[in-house]
Backbone as JSON Lines, residues from 0, in Angstrom:
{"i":0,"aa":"X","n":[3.1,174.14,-102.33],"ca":[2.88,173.77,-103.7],"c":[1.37,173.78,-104.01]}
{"i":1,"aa":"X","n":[0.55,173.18,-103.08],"ca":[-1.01,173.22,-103.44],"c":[-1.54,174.87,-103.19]}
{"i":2,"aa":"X","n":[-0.87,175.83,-102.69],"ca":[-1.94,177.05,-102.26],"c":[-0.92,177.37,-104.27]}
{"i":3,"aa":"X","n":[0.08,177.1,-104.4],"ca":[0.58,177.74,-105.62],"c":[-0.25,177.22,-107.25]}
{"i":4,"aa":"X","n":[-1.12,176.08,-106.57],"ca":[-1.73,175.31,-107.61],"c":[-3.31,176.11,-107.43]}
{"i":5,"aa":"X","n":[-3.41,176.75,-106.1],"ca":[-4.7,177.47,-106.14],"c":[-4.52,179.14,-106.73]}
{"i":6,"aa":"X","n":[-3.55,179.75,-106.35],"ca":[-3.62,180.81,-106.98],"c":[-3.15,180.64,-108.37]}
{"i":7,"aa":"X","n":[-2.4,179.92,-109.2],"ca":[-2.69,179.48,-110.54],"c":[-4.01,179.78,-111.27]}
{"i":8,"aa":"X","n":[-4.55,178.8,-110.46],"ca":[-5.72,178.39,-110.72],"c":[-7.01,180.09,-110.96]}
{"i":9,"aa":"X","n":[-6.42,180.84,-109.82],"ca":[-7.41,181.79,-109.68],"c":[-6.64,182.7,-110.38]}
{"i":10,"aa":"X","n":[-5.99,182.86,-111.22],"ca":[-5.23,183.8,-112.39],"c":[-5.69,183.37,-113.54]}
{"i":11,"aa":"X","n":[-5.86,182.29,-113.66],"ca":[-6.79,181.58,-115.05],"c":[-7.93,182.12,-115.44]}
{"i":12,"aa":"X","n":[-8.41,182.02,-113.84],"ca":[-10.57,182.3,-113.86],"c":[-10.31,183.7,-113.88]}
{"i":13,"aa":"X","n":[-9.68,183.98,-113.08],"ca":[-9.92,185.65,-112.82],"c":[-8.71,186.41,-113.23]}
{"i":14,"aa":"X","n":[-8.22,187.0,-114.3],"ca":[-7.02,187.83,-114.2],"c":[-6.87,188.86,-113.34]}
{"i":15,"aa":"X","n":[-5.47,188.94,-112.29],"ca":[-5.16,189.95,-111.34],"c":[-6.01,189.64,-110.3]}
{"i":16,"aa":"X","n":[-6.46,188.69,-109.96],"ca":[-6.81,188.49,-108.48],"c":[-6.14,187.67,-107.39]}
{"i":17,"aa":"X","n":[-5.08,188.07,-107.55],"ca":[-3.72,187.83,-107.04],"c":[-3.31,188.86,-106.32]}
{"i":18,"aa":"X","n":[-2.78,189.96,-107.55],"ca":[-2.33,190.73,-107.76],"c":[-2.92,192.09,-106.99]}
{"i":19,"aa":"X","n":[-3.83,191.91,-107.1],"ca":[-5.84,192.78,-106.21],"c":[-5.86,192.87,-104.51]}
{"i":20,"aa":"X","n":[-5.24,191.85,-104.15],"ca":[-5.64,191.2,-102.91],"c":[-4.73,190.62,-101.96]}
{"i":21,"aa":"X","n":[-3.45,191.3,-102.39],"ca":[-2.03,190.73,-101.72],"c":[-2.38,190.91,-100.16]}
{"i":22,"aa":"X","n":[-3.39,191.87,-99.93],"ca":[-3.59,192.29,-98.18],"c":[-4.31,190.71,-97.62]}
{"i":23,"aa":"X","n":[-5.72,190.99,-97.85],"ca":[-6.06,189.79,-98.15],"c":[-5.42,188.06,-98.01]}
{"i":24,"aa":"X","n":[-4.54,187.62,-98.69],"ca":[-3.93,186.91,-98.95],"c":[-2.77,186.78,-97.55]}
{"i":25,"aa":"X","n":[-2.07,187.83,-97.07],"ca":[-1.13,188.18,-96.04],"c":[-1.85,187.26,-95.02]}
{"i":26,"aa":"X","n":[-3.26,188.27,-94.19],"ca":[-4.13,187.99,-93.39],"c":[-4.46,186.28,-93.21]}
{"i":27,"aa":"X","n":[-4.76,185.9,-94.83],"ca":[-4.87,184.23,-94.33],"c":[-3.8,183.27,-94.25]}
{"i":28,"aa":"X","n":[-2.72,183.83,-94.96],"ca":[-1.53,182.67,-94.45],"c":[-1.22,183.3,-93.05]}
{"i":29,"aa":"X","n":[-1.16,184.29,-92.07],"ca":[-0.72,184.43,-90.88],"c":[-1.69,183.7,-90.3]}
{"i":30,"aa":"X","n":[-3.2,184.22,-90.55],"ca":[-4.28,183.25,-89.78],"c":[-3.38,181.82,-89.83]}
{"i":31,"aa":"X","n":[-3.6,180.97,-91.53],"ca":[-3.17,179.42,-91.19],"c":[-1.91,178.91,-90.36]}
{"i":32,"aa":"X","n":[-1.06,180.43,-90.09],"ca":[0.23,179.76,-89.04],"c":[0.01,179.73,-88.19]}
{"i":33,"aa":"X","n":[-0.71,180.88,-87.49],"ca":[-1.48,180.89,-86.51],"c":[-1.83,179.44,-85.55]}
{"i":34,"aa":"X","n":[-3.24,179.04,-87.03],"ca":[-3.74,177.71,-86.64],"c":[-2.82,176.74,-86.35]}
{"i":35,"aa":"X","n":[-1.71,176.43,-87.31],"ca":[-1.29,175.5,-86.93],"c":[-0.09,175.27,-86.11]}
{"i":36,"aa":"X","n":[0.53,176.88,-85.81],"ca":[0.96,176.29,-83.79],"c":[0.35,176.32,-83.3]}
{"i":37,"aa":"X","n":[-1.07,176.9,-83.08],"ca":[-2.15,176.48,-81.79],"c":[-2.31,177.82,-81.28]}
{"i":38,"aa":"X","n":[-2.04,178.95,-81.91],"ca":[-2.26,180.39,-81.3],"c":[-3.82,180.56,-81.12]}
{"i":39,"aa":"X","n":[-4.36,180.14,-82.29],"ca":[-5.72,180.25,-82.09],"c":[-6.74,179.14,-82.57]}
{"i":40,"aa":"X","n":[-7.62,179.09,-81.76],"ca":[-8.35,178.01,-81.6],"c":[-8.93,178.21,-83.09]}
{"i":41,"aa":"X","n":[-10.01,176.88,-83.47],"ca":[-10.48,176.37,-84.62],"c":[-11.97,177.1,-84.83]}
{"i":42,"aa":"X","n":[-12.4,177.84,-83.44],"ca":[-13.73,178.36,-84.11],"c":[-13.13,180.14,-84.55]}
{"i":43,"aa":"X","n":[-12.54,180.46,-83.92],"ca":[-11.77,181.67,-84.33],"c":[-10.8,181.39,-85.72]}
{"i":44,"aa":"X","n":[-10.36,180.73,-86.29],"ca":[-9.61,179.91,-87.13],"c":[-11.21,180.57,-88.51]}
{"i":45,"aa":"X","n":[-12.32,179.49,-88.13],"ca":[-13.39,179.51,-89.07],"c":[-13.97,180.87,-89.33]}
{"i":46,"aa":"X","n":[-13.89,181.52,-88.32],"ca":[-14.42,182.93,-88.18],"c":[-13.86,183.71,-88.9]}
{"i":47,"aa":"X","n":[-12.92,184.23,-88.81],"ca":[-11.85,184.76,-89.79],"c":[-11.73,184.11,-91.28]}
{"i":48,"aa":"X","n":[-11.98,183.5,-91.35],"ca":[-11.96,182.7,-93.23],"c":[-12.95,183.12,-93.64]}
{"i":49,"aa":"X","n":[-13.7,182.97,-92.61],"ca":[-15.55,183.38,-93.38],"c":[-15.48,185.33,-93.08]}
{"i":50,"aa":"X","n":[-14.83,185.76,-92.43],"ca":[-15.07,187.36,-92.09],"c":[-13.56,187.57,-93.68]}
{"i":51,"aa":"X","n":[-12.92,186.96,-93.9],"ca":[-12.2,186.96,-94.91],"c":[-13.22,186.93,-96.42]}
{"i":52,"aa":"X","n":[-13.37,186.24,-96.47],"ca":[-14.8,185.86,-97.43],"c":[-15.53,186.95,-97.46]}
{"i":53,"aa":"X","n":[-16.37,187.38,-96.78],"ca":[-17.3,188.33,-96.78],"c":[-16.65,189.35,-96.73]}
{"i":54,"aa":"X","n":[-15.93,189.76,-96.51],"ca":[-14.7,190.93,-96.86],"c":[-14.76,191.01,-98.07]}
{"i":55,"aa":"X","n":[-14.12,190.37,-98.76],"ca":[-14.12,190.21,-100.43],"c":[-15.33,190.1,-101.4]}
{"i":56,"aa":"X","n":[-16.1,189.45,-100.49],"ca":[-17.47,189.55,-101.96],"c":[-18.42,190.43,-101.34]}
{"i":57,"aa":"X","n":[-18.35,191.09,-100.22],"ca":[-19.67,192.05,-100.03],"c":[-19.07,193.54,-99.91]}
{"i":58,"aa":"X","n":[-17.88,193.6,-99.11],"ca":[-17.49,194.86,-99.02],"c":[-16.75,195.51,-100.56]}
{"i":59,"aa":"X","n":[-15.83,194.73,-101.18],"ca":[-14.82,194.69,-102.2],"c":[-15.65,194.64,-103.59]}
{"i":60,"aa":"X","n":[-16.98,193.71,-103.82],"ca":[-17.68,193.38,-104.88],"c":[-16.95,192.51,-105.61]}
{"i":61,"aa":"X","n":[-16.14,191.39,-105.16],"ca":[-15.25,190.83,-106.0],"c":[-16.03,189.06,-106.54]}
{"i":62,"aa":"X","n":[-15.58,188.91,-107.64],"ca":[-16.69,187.82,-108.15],"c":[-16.09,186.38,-107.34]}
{"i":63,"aa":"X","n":[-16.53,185.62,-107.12],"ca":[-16.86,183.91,-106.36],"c":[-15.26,183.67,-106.34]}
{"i":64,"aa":"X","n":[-14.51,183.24,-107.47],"ca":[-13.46,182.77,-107.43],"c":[-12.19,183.43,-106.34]}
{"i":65,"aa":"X","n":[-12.16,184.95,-106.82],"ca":[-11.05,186.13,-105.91],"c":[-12.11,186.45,-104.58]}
{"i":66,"aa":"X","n":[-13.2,186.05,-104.36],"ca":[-13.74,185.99,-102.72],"c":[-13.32,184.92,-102.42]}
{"i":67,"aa":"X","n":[-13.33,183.53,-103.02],"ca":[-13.21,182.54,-102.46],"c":[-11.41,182.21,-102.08]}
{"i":68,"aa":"X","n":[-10.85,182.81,-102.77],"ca":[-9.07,182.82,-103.1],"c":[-8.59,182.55,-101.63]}
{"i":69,"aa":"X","n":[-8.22,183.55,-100.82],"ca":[-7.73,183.39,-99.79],"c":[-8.15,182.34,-99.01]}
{"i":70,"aa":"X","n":[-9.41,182.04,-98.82],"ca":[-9.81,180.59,-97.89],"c":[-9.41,179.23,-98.63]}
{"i":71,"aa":"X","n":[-9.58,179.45,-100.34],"ca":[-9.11,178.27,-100.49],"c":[-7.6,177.8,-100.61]}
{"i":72,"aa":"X","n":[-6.83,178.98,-100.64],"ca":[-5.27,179.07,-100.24],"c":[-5.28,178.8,-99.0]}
{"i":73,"aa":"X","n":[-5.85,179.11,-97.82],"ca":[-5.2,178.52,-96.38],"c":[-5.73,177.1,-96.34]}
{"i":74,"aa":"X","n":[-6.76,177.16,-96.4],"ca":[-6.94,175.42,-96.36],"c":[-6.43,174.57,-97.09]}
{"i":75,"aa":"X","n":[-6.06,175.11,-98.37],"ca":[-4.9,173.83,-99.6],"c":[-3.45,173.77,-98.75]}
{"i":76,"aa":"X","n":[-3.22,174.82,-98.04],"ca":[-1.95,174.94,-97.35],"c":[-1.14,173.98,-95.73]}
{"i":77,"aa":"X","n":[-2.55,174.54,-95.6],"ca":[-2.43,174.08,-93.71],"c":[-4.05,173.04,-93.44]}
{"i":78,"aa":"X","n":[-4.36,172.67,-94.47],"ca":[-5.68,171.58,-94.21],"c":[-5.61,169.64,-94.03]}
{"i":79,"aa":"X","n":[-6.05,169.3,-93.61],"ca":[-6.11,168.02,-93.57],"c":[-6.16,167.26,-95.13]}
{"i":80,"aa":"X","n":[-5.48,166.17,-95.33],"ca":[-5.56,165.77,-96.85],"c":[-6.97,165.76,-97.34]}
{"i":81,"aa":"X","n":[-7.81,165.18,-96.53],"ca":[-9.32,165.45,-97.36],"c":[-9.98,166.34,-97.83]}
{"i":82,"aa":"X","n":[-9.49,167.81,-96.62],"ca":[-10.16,169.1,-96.78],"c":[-8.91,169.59,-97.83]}
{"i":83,"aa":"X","n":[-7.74,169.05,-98.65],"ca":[-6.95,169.65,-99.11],"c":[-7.99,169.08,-100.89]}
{"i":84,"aa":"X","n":[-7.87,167.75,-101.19],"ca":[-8.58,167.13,-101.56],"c":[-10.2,168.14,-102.0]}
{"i":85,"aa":"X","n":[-11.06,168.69,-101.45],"ca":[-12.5,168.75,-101.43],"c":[-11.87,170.27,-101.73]}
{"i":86,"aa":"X","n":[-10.96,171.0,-100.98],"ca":[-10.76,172.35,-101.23],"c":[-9.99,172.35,-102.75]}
{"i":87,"aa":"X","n":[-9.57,171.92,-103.42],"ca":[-9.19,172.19,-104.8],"c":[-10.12,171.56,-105.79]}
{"i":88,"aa":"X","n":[-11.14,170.73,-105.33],"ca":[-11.62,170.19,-106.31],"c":[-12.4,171.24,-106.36]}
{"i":89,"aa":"X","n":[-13.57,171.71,-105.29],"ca":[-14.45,172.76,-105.41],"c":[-13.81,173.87,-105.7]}
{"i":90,"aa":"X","n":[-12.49,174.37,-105.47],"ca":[-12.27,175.32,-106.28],"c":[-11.68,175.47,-107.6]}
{"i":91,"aa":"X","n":[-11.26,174.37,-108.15],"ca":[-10.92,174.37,-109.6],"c":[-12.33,174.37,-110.39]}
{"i":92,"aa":"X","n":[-13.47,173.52,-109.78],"ca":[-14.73,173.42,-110.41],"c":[-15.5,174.82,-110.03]}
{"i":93,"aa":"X","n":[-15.22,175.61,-109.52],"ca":[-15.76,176.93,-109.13],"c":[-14.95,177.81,-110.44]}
{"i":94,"aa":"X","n":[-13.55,177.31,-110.46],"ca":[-12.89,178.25,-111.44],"c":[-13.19,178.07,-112.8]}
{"i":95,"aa":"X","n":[-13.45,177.01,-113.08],"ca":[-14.36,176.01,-114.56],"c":[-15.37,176.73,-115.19]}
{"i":96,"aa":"X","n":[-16.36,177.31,-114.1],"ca":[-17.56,177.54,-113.9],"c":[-17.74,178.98,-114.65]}
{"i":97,"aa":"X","n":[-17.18,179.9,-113.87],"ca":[-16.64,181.14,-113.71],"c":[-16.12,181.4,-115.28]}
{"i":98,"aa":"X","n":[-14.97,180.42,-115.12],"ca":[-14.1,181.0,-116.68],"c":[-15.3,180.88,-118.19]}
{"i":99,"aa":"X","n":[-15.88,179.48,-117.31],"ca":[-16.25,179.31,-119.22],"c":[-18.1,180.96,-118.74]}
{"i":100,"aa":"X","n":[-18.33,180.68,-118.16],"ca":[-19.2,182.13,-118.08],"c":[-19.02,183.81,-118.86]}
{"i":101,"aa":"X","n":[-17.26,183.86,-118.55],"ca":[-16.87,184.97,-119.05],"c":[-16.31,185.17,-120.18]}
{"i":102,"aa":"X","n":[-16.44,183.72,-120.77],"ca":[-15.64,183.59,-122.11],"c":[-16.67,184.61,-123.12]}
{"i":103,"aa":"X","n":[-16.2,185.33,-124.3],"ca":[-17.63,186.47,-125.0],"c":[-18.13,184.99,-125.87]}
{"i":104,"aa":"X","n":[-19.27,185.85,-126.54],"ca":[-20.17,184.69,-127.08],"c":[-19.44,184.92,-128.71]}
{"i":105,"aa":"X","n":[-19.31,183.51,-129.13],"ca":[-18.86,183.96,-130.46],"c":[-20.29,183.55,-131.27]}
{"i":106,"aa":"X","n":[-20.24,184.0,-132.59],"ca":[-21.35,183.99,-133.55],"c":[-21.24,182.68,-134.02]}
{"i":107,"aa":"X","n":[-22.58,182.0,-133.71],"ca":[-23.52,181.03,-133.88],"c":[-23.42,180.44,-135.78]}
{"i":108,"aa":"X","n":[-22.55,179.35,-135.89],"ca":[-23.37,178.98,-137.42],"c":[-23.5,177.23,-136.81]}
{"i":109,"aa":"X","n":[-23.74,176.77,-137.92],"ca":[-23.87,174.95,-137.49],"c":[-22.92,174.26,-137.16]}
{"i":110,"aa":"X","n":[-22.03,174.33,-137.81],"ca":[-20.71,174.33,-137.44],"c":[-20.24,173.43,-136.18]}
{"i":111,"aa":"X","n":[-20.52,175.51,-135.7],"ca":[-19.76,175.73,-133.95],"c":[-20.41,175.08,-133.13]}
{"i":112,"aa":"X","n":[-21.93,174.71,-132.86],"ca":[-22.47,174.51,-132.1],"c":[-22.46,173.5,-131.34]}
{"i":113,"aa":"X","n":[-22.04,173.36,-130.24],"ca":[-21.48,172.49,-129.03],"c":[-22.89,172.19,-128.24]}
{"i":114,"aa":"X","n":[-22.07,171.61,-127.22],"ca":[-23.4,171.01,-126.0],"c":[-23.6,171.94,-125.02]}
{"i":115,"aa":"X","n":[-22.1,172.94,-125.06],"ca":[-21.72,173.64,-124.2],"c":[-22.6,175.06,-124.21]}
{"i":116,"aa":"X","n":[-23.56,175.2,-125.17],"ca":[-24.49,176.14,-125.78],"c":[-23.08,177.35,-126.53]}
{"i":117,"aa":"X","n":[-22.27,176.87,-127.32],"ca":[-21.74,177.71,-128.19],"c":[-20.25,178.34,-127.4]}
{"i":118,"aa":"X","n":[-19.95,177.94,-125.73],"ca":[-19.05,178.52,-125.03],"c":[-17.48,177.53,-125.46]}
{"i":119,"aa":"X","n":[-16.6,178.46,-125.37],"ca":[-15.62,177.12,-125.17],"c":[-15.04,176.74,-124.27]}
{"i":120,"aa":"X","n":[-15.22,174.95,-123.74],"ca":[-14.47,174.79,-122.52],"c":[-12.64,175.16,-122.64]}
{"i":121,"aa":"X","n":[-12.89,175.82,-121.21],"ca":[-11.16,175.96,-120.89],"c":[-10.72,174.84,-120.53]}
{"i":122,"aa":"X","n":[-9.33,174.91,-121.52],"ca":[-8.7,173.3,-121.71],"c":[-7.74,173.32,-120.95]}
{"i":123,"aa":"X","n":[-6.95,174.57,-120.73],"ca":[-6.0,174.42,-118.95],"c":[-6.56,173.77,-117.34]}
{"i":124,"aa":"X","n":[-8.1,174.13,-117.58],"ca":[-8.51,174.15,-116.27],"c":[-9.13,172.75,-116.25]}
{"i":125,"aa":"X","n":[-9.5,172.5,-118.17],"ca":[-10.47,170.57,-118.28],"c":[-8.85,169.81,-117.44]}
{"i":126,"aa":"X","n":[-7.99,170.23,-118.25],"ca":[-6.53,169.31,-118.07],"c":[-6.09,169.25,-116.96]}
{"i":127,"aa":"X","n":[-5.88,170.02,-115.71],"ca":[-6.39,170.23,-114.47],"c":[-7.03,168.92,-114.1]}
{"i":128,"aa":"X","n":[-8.5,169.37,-114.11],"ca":[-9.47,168.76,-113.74],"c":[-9.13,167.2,-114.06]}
{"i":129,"aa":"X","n":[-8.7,166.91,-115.05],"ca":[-8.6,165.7,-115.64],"c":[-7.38,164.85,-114.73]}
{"i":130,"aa":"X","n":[-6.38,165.4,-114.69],"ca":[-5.07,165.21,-113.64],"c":[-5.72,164.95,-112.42]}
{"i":131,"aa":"X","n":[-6.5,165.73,-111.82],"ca":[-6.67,165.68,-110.46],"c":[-7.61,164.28,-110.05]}
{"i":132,"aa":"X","n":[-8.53,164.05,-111.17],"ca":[-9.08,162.91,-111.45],"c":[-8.79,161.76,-111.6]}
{"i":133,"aa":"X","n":[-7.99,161.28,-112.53],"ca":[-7.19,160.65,-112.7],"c":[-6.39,160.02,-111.8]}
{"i":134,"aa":"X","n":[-5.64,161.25,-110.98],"ca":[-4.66,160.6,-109.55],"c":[-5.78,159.92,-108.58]}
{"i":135,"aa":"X","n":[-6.38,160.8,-108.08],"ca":[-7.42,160.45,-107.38],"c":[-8.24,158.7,-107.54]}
{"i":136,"aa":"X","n":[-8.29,158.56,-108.45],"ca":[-9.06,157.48,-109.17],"c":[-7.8,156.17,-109.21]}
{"i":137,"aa":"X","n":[-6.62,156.76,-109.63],"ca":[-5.5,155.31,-109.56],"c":[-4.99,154.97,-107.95]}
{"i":138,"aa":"X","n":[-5.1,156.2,-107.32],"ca":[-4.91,155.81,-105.74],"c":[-6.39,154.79,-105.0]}
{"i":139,"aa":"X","n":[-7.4,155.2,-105.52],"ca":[-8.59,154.55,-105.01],"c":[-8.77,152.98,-105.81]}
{"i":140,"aa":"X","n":[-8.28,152.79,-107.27],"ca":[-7.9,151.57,-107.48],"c":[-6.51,150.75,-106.9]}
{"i":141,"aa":"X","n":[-5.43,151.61,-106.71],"ca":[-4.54,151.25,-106.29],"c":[-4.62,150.29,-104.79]}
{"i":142,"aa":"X","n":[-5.33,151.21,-103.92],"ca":[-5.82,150.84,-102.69],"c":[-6.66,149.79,-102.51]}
{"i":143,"aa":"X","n":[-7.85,149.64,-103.54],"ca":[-8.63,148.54,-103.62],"c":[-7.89,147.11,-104.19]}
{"i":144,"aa":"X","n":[-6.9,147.56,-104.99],"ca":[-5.93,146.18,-105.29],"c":[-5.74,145.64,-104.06]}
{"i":145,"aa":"X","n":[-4.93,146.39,-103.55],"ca":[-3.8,145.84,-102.62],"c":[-4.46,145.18,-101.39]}
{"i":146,"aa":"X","n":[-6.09,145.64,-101.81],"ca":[-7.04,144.86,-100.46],"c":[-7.26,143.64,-100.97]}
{"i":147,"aa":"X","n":[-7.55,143.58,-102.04],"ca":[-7.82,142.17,-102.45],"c":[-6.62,141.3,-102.64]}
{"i":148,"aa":"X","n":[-5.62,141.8,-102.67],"ca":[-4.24,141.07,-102.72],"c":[-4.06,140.56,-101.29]}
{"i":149,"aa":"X","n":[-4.62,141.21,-100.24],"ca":[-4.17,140.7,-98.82],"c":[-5.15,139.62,-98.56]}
{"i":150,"aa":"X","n":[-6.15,139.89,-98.7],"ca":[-7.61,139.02,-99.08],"c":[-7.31,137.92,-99.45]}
């Protein structure tokens, strides 16, 4: 469900970089099964994500989000909750980044003019962002209750 919330995510920022990179994509979910019966160790594990990576943005020319795709799909998949956690936040905020960049510039009156210097934020990816926040934030109050309740 979370690698399906990352390639979402990277169809938003990037159209067809999904679709671009199905090889790609193959390579890192076998890698993450790999990892997690124990076929291959964790520095070979890292090696391959990053030779994955650099595959995509140096050989391919592909922009941050569809280089970053496949690594942040195995790790949302087969990662520890924190690195699942840190891997969608940095990549939804990578996809944020990206989208509102490529949005075209519309023409300037008084009006329009935002903070955002005239761009418009993407409201799929704010709403996102906002969700992920949100949970995050009622589990960390949630948790701090229940300390002071034992307290």
């Amino acid at each position: 469900m979370l690698t399906s919330a990352i390639l979402a995510i990277s169809e938003v920022a990037s159209p067809n970089s999904v679709d671009n990179q199905w090889h790609l994509l193959t390579v890192s979910g076998l890698t993450g099964y790999f990892a997690v019966k124990g076929m291959i160790g964790d520095l070979v594990f890292w090696t391959l994500l990053f030779v994955l990576f650099s595959f995509s943005r140096f050989i391919k020319k592909r922009d941050y989000v569809s280089s970053v795709l496949p690594v942040a799909a195995v790790l949302a998949g087969v990662g520890e909750p924190w690195v699942r956690v840190v891997v969608i936040g940095g990549f939804l905020a990578l996809a944020v980044v990206q989208y509102s960049k490529n949005q075209p510039q519309e023409v300037k009156d008084e009006a329009s003019v935002t903070t955002t210097g005239g761009r418009r934020v993407p409201v799929p990816l704010l709403c996102a962002a906002l969700a992920i926040g949100v949970r995050i934030a009622a589990r960390w109050a949630g948790y701090r209750h229940l300390t002071w309740m034992v307290v």
